[in-house]
C-alpha positions as CSV (number, residue, x, y, z in Angstrom):
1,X,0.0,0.0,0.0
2,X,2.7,2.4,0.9
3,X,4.7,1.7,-2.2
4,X,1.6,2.3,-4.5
5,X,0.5,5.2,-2.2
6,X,4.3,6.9,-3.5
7,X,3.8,5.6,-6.6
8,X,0.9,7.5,-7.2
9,X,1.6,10.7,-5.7
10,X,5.5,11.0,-7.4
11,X,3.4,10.2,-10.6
12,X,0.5,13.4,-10.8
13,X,0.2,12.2,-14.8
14,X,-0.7,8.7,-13.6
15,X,-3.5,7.0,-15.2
16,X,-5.9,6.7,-12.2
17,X,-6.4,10.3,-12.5
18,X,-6.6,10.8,-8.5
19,X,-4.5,10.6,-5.8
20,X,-4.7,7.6,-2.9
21,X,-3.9,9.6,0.6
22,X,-4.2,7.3,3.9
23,X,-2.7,8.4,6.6
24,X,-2.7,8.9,10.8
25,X,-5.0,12.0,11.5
26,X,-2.2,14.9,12.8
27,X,-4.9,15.0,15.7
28,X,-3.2,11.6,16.9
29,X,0.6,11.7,18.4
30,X,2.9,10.3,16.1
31,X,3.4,7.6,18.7
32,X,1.9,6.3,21.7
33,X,3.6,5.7,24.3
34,X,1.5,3.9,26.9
35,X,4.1,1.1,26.1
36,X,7.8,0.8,25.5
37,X,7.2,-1.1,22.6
38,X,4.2,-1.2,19.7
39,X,4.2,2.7,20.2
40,X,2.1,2.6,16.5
41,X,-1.0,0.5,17.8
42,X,-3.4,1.4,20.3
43,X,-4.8,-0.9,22.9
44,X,-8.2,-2.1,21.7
45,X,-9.1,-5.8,20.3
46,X,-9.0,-6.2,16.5
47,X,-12.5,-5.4,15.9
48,X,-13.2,-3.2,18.0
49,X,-15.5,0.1,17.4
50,X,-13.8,2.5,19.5
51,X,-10.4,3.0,16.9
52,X,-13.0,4.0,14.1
53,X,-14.7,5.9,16.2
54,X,-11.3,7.9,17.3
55,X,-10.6,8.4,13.9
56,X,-13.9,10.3,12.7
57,X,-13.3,12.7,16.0
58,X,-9.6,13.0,15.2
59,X,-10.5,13.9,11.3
60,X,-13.5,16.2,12.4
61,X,-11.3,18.3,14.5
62,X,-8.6,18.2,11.8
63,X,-11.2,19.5,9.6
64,X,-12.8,22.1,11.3
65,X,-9.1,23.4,12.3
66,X,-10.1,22.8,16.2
67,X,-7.4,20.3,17.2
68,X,-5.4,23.7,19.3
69,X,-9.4,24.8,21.4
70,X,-10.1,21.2,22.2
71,X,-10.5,19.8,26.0
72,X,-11.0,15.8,25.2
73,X,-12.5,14.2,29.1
74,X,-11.8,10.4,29.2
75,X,-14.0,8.2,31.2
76,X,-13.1,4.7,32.8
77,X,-13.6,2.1,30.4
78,X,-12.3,0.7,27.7
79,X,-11.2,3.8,26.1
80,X,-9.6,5.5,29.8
81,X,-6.3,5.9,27.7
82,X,-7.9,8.2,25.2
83,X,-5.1,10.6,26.6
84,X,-2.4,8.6,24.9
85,X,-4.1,9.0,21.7
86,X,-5.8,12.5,20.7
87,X,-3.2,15.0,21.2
88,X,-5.9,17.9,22.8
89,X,-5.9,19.0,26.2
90,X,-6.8,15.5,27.9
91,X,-8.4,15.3,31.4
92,X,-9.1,11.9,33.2
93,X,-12.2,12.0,35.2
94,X,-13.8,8.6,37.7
95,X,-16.3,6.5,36.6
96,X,-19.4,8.2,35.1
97,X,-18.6,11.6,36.1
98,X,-17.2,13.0,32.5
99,X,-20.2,15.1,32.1
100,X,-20.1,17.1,35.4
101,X,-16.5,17.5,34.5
102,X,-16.9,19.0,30.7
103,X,-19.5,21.2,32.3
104,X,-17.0,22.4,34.4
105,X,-14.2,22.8,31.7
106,X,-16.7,24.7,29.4
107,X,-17.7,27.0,31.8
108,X,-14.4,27.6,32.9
109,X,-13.1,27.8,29.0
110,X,-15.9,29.0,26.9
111,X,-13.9,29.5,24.0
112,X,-12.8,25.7,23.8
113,X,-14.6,22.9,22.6
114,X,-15.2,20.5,24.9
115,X,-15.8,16.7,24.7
116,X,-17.2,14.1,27.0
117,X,-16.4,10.3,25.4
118,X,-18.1,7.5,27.2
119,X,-19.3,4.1,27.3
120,X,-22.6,2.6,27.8
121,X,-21.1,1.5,31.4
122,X,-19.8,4.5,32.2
123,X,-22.8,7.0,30.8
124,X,-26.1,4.9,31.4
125,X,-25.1,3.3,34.9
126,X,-22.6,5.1,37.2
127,X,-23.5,8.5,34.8
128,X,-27.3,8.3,34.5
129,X,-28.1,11.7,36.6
130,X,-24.3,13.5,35.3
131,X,-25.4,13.2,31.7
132,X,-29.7,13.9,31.8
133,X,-28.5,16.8,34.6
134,X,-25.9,18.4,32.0
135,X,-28.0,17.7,29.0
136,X,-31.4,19.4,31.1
137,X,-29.2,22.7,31.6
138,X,-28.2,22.7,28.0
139,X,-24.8,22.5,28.6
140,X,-22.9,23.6,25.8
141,X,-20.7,20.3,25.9
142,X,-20.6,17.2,22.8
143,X,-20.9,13.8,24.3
144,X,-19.8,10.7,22.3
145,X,-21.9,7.7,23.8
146,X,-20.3,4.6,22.5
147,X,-22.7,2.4,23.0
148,X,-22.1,-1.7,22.4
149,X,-24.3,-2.7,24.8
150,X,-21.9,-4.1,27.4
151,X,-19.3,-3.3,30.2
152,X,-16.4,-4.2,28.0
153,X,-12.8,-3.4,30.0
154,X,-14.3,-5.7,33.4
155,X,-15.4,-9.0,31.8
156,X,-18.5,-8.6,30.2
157,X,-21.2,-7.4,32.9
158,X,-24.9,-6.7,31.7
159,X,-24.9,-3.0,30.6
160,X,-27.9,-1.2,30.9
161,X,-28.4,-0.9,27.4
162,X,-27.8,-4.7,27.4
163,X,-30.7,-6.2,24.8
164,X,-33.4,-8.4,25.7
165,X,-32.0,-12.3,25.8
166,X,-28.5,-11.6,25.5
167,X,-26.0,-13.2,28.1
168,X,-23.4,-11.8,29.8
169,X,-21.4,-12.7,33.1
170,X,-24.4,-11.3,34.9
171,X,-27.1,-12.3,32.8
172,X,-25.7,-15.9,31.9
173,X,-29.7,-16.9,31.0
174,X,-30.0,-13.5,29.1
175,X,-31.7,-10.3,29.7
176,X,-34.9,-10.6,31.1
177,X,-37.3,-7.9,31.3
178,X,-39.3,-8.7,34.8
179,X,-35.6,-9.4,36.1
180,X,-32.9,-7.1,34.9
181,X,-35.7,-4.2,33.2
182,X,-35.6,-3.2,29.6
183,X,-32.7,-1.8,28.2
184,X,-32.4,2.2,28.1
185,X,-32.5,4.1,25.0
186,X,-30.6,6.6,25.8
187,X,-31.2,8.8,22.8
188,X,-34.5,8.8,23.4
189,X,-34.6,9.7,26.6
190,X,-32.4,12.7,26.1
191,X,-34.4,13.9,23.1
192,X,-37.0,14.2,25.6
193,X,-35.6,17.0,27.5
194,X,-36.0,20.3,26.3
195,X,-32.6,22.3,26.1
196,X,-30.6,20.0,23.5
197,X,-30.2,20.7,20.6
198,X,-28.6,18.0,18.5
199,X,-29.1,14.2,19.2
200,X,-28.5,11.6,16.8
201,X,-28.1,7.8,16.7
202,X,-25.3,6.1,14.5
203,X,-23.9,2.9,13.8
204,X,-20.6,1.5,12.7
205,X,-22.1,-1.4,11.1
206,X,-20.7,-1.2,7.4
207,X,-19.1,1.9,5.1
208,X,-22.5,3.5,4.5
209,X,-23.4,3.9,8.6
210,X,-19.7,5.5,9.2
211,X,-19.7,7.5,7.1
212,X,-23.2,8.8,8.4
213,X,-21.6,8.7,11.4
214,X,-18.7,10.8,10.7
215,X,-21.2,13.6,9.2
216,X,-23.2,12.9,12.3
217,X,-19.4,13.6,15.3
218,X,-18.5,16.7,12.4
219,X,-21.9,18.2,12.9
220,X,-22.3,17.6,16.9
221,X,-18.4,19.7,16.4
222,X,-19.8,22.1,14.7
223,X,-22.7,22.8,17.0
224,X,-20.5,23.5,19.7
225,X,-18.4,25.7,17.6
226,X,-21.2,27.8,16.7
227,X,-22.0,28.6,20.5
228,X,-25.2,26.0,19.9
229,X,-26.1,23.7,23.3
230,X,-25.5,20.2,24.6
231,X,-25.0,17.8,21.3
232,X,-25.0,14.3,21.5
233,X,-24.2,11.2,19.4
234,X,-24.9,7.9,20.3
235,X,-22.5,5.4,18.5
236,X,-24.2,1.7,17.7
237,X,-20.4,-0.4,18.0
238,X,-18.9,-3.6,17.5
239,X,-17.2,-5.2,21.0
240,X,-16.1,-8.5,18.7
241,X,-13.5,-10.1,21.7
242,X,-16.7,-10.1,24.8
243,X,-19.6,-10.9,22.7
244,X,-17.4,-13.4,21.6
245,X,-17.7,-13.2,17.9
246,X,-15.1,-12.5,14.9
247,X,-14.8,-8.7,14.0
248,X,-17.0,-9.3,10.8
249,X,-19.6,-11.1,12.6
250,X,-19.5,-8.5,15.3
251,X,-20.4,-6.2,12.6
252,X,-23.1,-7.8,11.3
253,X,-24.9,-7.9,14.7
254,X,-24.5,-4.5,15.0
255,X,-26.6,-4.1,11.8
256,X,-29.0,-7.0,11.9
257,X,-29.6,-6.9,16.0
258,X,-28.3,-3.8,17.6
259,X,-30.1,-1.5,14.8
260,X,-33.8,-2.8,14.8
261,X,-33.9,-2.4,19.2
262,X,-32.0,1.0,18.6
263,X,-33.1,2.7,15.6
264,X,-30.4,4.8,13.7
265,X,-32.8,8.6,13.8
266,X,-31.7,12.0,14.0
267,X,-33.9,12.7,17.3
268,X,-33.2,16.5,17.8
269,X,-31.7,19.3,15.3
270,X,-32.8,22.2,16.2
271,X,-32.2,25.8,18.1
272,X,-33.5,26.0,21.0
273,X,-34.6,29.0,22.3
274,X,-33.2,30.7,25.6
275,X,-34.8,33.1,27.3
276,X,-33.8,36.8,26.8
277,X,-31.8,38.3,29.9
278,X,-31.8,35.1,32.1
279,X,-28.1,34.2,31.8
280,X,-26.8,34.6,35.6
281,X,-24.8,37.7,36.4
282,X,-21.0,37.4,35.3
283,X,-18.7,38.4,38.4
284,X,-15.4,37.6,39.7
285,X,-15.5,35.8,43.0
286,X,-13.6,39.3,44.3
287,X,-16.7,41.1,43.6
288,X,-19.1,38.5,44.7
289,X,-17.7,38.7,48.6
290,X,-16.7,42.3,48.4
291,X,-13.0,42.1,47.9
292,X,-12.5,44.1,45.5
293,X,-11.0,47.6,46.1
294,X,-11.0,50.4,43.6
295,X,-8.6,53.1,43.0
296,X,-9.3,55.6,40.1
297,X,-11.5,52.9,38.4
298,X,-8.9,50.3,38.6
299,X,-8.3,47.4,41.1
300,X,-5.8,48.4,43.6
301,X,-2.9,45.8,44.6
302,X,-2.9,44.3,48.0
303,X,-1.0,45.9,50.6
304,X,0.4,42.9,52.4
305,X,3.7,41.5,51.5
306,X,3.0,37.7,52.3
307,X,6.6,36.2,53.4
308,X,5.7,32.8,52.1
309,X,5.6,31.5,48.5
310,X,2.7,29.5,49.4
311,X,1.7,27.8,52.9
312,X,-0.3,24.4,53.3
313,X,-2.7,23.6,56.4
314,X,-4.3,20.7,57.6
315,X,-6.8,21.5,60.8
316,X,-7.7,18.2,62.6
317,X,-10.2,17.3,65.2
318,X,-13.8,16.0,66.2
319,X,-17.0,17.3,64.0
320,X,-18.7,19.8,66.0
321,X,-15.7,21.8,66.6
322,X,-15.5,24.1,63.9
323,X,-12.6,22.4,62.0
324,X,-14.2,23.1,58.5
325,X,-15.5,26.7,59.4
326,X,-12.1,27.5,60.4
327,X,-10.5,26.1,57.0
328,X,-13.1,28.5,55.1
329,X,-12.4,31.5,57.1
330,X,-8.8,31.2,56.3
331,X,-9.4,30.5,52.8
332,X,-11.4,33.9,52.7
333,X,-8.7,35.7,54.3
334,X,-6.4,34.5,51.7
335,X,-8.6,35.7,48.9
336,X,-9.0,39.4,51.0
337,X,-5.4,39.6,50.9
338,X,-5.0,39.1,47.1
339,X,-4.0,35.0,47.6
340,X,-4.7,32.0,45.9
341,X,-6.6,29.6,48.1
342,X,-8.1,26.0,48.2
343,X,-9.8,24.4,51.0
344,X,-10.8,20.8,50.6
345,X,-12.6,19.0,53.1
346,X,-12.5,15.4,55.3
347,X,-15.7,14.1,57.7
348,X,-17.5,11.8,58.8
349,X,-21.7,11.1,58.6
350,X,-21.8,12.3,62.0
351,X,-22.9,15.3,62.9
352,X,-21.0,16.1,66.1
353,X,-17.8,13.5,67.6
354,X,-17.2,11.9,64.5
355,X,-13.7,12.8,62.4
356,X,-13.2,15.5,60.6
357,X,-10.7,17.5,58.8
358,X,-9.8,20.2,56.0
359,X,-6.4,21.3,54.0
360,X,-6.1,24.6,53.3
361,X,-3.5,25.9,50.4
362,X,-2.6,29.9,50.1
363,X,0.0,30.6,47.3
364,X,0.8,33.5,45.8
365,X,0.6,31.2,42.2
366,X,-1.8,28.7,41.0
367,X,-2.7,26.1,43.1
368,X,-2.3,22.6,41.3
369,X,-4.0,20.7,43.8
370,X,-6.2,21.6,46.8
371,X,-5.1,17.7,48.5
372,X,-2.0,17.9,51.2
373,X,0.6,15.2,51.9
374,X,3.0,17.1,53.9
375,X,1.0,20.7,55.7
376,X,3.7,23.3,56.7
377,X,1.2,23.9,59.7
378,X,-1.1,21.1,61.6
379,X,-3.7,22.4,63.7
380,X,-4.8,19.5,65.9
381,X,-7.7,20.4,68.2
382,X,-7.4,16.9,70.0
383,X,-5.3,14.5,71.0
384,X,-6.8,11.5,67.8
385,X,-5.8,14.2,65.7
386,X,-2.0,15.0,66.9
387,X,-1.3,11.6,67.0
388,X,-2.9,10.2,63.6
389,X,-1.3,13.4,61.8
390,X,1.7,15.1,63.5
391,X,3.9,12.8,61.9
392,X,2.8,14.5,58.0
393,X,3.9,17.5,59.2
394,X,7.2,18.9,56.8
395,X,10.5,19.1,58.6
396,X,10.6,22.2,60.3
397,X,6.8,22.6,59.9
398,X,4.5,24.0,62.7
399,X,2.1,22.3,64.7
400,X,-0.4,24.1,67.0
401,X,-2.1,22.2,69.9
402,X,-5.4,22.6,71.3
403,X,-4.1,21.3,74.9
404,X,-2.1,22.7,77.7
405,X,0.5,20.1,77.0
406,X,1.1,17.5,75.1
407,X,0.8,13.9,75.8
408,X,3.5,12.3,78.1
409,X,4.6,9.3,76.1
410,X,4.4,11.7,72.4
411,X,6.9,13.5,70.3
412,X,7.5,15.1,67.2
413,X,11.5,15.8,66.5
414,X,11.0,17.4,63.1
415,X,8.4,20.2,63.8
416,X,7.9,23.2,66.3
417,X,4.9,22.2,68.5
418,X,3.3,24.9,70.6
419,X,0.2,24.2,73.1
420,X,-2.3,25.9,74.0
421,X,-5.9,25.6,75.5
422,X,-8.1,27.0,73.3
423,X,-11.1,24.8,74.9
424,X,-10.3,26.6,78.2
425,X,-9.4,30.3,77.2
426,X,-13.1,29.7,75.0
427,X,-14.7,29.1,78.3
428,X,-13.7,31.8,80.3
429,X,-15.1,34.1,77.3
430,X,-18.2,32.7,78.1
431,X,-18.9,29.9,75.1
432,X,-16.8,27.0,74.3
433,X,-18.2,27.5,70.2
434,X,-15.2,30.3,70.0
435,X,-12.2,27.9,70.4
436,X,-11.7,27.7,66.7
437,X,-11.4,31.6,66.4
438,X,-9.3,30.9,69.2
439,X,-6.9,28.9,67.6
440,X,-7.3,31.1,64.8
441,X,-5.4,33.9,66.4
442,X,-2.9,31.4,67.6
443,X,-2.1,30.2,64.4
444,X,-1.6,34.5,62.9
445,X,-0.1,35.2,66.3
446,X,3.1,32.2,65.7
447,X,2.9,32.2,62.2
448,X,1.9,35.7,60.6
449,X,0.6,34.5,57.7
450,X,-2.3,36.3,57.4
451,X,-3.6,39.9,59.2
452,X,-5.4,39.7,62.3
453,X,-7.4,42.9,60.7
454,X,-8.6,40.9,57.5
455,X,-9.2,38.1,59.9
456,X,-12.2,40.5,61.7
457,X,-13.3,41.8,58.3
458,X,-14.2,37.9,57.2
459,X,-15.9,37.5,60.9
460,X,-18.3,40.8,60.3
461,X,-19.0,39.8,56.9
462,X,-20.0,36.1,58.2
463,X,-21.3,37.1,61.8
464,X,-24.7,38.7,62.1
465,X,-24.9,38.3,65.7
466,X,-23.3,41.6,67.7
467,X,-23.1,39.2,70.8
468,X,-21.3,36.0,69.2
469,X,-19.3,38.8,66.8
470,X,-18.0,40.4,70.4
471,X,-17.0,37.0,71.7
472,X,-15.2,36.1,68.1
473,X,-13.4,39.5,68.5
474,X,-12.5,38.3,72.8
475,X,-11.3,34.6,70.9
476,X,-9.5,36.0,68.0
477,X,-7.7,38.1,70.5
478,X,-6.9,35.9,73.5
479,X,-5.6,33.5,70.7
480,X,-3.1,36.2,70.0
481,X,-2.0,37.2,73.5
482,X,-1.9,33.8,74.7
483,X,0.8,33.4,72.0
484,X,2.8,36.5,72.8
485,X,2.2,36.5,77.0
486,X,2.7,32.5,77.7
487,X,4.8,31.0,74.5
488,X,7.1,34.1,73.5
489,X,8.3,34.0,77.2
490,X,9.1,30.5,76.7
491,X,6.7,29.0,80.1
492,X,6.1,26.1,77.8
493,X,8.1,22.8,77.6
494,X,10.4,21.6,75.4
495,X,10.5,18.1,73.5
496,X,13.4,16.6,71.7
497,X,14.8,20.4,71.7
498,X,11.8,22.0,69.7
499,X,10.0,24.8,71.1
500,X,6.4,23.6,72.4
């Protein structure tokens, strides 16, 4: 083929009058290198409908010129290493979840087209509420459903577009209806909602049905491109190695079973019509808190000079003690003082005792991700907490205590520990609810890495109680003082040589 591909093109005078041109779509790497070796093949069975269905996506975006403003989300399933193949921005998401993700990407990146590509598995099970949800709103996302009517990559489980009588490792007597349910069309359910605006159903039975089914993934593209709504197309595809069958065979169940229970139809084309001046209002998340300072019409710099490059916290202790409130109020103190912030969470199903804890970043540069693994500060409120995570504190990290000392038989050699009772201090202001502001202040007092100032402007903006604001104000303070009166003057103890 390659030899009469040159032939031909050295040869314009040839006799054939046209030119033969097959070749990798420039959407594809040159290579793939999820392996040392066979870096030219991908990893599906011979037979298999998810390579065809690559190549119409790669070709539409190398049509349309889109290959540079294309966010590709992978789902689990047979095609989870879509990122070694379509050379896009790639992001992996969990099982069924690709949906909530491209809505996220989109709205984030409204200039880029963004594509969800899942598998009957991963869509119509796990995904279910993600896609009808996105597709409801009108999300201006393209899904490509592949659908082939069983979980593929994990041994051949009943999907839940499974067909009526056919086996699988979970329906070894075949799909019954007053067992298992019918089988979801999901085309048809989607065409049923009110915002999309493109659905159609393909098949990649035989040369006719792809190559309807590459108009079909070139016109869902250009929806998107042309600021249209959610687009969807559901992909009818051979899974020759699980159904057990040869790849030819596989094809011609596709067209002689698949087809007549899911009927190739264009099920929505249209424009759907949005309302006139309902789009939400388009702020930054400075101006929706009130951040936002301005100085001869423009946005005036933050004052504070942050000593840190970035900073990483991890507050510990039971639920009920205001571990997660205090995480947010020092991510919003971060963002009054011009930061970047994160603040992820950890609990429990309990509402009060149970475990709970939060991370909070604050960098002065993009935060890559809001998870923790070594916190330059640990804020344990108990004792569960110091002992299950003192020990992930970086070397020469801080850890601050919510006890009057620490435990007899503990130590921590690589980080500065100081104690004190916040508990206590809380209940000589008159409620114990105030400890966390309490160790608030502790943790501006010994570290300085935020203003005590911007720390009472994000307590008046989030108290509307003049009573429980004066006793956050009492906390915040005797936080501070207990810092500078008891710890500066060294009346604490020492272990293995650190300050406590």
């Amino acid at each position: 083929m390659e030899e009469k591909r040159a032939a031909v093109l050295d040869d314009p005078a040839s006799s054939s009058g046209y030119e033969i041109v097959h070749s990798k779509s420039k959407v594809f790497y040159p290579e793939f290198e999820r392996k040392t070796d066979l870096k030219h093949q991908t990893h599906y069975c011979p037979g298999c409908g998810h390579g065809v269905a690559h190549k119409l996506i790669a070709e539409a975006l190398e049509d349309l010129e889109l290959q540079n403003d294309t966010i590709l989300v992978s789902p689990v399933g047979c095609s989870v290493f879509a990122y070694y193949y379509f050379d896009v921005g790639n992001v992996q998401v969990a099982h069924g979840r690709a949906p909530a993700a491209a809505t996220g990407l989109k709205r984030a990146c409204p200039d880029k087209i963004v594509i969800a590509y899942q598998g009957d598995g991963d869509l119509a099970a796990i995904g279910t509420a993600e896609i009808i949800h996105a597709a409801n709103r009108g999300e201006k996302i393209t899904i490509f459903f592949v659908n082939n009517t069983i979980y593929g990559m994990t041994g051949g489980q009943m999907a839940p577009t499974t067909l009526v009588g056919q086996k699988s490792t979970t329906s070894p007597w075949g799909r019954r209806p007053v067992n298992e349910g019918f089988p979801l069309h999901m085309s048809e359910l989607l065409s049923s909602l009110e915002a999309p605006v493109y659905i159609e159903r393909v098949a990649l039975s035989d040369n006719k049905n792809i190559m309807k089914a590459r108009r079909a993934v070139r016109k869902a593209l250009e929806k998107q491109r042309d600021g249209a709504g959610f687009s969807f197309v559901e992909i009818l595809s051979p899974c020759p190695t699980i159904w057990g069958k040869d790849p030819m065979e596989a094809r011609r169940w596709v067209a002689e079973t698949m087809i007549p229970n899911f009927p190739l139809n264009v099920f929505r084309d249209r424009k759907v019509e949005i309302p006139v001046n309902n789009a939400p209002p388009q702020k930054t998340i400075a101006e929706l808190i009130g951040i936002e300072k301005k100085v001869d019409g423009k946005t005036s710099e933050p004052a504070r000079n942050h000593r840190f490059h970035d900073l990483t916290i991890k507050i510990a202790g039971f639920g009920g003690q205001g571990v997660l409130l205090l995480g947010q109020l020092l991510a919003e103190m971060g963002m009054r003082e011009g930061l970047e912030v994160s603040w992820l969470p950890s609990y429990g199903p309990e509402m009060r005792s149970g475990s709970a804890h939060c991370h909070i970043c604050l960098s002065k540069e993009r935060i890559g991700s809001p998870l923790i693994s070594q916190p330059s500060v640990l804020i344990a409120m108990n004792e569960l907490s110091l002992r299950k995570f003192a020990s992930q504190v970086a070397p020469g990290g801080v850890i601050i205590y919510g006890r009057t000392a620490l435990p007899v038989d503990f130590s921590c050699p690589q980080a500065q520990i100081v104690c004190i009772p916040a508990s206590e201090l809380a209940d000589k202001l008159g409620s114990a609810k105030v400890a966390n502001v309490v160790m608030m202040g502790a943790l501006l007092e010994e570290t300085e890495c935020l203003s005590p100032a911007t720390a009472m402007q994000v307590l008046e903006a989030k108290v509307k109680n003049p009573a429980l604001l004066e006793l956050d104000r009492k906390a915040l303070d005797a936080g501070r003082l207990y810092i500078d009166d008891t710890v500066a003057v060294g009346a604490v103890t020492q272990a293995d040589g650190f300050a406590q």
